[in-house]
VEXVEX-477045 format. One record per residue (C-alpha): x, y, z; residue number from 1. Coordinates in Angstrom, 1 decimal, m for minus. Layout:
<pts>
+--------+--------+--------+-----+
!   east !  north !     up !   k !
+--------+--------+--------+-----+
!      X !      Y !      Z ! NUM !
...
+--------+--------+--------+-----+
</pts>
This chain:
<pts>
+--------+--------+--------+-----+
!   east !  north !     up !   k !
+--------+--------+--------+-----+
!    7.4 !   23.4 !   27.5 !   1 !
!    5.3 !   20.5 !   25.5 !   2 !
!    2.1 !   22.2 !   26.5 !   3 !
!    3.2 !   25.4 !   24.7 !   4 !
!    3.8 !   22.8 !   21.9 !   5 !
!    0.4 !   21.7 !   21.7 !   6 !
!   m1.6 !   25.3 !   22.2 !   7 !
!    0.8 !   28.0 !   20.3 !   8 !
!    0.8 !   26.1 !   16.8 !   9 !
!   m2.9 !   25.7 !   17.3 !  10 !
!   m3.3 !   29.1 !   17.5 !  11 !
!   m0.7 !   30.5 !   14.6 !  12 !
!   m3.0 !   27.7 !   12.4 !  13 !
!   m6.1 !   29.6 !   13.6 !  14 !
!   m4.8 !   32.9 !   13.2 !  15 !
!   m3.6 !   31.7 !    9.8 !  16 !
!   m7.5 !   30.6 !    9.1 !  17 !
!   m5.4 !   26.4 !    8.7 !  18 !
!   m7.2 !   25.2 !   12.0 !  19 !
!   m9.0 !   22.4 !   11.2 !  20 !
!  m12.4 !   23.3 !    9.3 !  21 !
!  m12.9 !   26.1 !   11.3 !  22 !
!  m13.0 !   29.6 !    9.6 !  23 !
!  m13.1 !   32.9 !   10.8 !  24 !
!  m16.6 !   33.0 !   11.8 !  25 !
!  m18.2 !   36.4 !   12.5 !  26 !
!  m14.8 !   37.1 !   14.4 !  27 !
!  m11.5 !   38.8 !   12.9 !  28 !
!   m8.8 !   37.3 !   14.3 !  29 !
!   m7.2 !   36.2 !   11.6 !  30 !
!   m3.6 !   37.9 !    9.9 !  31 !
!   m3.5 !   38.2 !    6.4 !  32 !
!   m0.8 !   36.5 !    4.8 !  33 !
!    0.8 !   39.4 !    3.8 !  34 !
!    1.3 !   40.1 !    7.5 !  35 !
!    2.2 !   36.9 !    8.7 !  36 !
!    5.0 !   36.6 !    6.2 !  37 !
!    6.6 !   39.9 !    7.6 !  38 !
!    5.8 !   37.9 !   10.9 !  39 !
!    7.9 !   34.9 !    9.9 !  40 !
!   10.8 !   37.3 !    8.6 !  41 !
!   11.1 !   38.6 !   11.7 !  42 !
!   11.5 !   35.2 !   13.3 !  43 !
!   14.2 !   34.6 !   11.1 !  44 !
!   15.6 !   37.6 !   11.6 !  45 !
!   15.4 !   37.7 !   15.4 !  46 !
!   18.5 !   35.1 !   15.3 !  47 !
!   20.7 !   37.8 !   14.6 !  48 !
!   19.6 !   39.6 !   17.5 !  49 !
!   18.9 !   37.5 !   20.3 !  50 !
!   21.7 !   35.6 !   22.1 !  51 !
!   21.8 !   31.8 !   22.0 !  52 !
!   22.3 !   31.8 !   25.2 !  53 !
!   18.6 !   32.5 !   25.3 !  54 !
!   17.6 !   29.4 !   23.1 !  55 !
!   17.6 !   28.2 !   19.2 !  56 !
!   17.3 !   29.7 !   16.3 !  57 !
!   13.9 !   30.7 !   16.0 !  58 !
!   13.1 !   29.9 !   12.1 !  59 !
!   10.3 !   31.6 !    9.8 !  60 !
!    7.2 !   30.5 !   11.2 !  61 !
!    5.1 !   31.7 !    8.1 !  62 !
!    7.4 !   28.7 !    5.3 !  63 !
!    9.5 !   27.2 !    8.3 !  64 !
!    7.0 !   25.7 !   10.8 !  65 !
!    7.8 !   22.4 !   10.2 !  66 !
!   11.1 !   23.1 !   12.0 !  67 !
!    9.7 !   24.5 !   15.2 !  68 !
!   10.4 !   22.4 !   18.5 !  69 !
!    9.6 !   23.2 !   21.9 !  70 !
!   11.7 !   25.3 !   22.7 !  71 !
!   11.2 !   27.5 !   19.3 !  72 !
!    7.2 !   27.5 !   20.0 !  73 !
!    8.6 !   28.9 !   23.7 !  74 !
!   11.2 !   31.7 !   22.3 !  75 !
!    8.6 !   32.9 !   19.4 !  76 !
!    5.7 !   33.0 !   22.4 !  77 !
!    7.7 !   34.4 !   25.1 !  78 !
!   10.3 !   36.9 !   23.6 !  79 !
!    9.2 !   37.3 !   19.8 !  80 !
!    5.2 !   37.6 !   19.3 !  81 !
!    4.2 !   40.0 !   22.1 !  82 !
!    6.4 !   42.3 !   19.6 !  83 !
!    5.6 !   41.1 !   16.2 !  84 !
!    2.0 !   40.7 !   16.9 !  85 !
!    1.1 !   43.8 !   18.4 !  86 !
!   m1.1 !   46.1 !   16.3 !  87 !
!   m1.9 !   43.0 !   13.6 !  88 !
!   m5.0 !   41.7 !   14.9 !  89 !
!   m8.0 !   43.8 !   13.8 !  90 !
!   m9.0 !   44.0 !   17.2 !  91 !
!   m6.9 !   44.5 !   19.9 !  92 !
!   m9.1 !   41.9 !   22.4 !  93 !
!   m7.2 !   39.0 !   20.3 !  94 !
!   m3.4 !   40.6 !   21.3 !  95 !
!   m4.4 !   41.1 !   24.9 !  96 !
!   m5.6 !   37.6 !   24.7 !  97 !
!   m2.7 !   36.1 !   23.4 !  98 !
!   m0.4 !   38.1 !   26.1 !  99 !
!   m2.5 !   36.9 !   29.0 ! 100 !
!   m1.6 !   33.2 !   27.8 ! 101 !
!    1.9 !   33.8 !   27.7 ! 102 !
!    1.9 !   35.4 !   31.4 ! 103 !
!   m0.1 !   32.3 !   32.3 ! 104 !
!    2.8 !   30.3 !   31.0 ! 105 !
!    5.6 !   32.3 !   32.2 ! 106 !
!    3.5 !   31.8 !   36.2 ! 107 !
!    3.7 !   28.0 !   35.0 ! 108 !
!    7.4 !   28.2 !   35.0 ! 109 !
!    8.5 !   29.6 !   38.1 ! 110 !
!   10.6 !   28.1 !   40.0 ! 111 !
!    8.6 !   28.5 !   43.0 ! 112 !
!    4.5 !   28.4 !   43.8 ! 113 !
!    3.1 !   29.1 !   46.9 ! 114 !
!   m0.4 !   27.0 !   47.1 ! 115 !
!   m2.3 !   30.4 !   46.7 ! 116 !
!   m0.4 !   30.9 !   43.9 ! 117 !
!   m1.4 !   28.0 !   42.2 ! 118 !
!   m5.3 !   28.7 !   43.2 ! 119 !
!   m4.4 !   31.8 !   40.9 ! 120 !
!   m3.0 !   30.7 !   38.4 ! 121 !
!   m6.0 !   28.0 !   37.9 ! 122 !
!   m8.3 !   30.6 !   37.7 ! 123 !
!   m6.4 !   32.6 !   35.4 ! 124 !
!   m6.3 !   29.7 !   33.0 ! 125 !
!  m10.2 !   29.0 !   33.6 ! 126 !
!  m10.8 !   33.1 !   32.8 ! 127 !
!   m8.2 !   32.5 !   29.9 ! 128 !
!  m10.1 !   29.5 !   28.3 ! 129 !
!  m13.3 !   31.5 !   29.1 ! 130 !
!  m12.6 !   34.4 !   26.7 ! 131 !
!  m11.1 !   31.7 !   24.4 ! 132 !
!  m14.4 !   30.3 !   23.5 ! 133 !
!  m16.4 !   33.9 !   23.8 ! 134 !
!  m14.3 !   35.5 !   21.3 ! 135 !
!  m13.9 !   33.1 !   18.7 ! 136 !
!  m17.2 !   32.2 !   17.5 ! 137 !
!  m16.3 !   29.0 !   15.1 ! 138 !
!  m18.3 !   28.6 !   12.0 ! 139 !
!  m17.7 !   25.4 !   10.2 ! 140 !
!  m17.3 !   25.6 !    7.0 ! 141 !
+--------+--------+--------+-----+
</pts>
């Protein structure tokens, strides 16, 4: 779960145009603010919907994030963003993108890998970190 710490805020702070000195570049991956404050309501709405069994309280990511732990990064990756997300980004690549992470994550987790599984999964992430660095061209600013 602490690797989906590290990379999923990383990529809310570049998607809210907050990672490091890095803007959008000639890329548009960004979410306006408007949308990532309906984003974050949903978070905090999700709550009411999705059992604890499941996990915490997932708060608003867009004036909450400082309350996020593992396992909230892990519930907003797995169960809440493939929904919220979808149709934000100006271009779809950046959705698809994000989705392919969180199947490599959810491979990451199972309970069991066969060694060939494992060879797959490497090259998935390789092919994921790939069209990481294609599609978003950094400018500093």
């Amino acid at each position: 779960m602490h690797i989906g710490k590290n990379i999923f805020p990383q990529l809310v702070n570049l998607w809210t145009g907050n990672y490091k000195d890095l803007n959008a570049g000639l890329r548009s991956y960004t979410l306006g603010s408007t949308v990532f404050q309906a984003i974050g309501k949903a978070c905090a709405f999700s709550g009411n919907t999705i059992p604890s069994a499941f996990g915490a309280h997932v708060p608003n990511i867009a004036t909450e994030r400082h309350k996020f732990i593992a396992e909230t990064w892990f519930l907003f990756a797995t169960m809440i963003a493939p929904t919220v997300l979808y149709n934000r980004f100006q271009r779809p690549l950046y959705y698809q993108h994000f989705v392919e992470l969180v199947t490599i994550f959810n491979i990451c987790l199972l309970y069991k890998l066969t060694p060939t599984d494992i060879d797959e999964l490497e090259q998935c992430i390789v092919r994921w970190v790939e069209k990481y660095e294609k599609y978003n061209d950094f400018t500093v600013f």
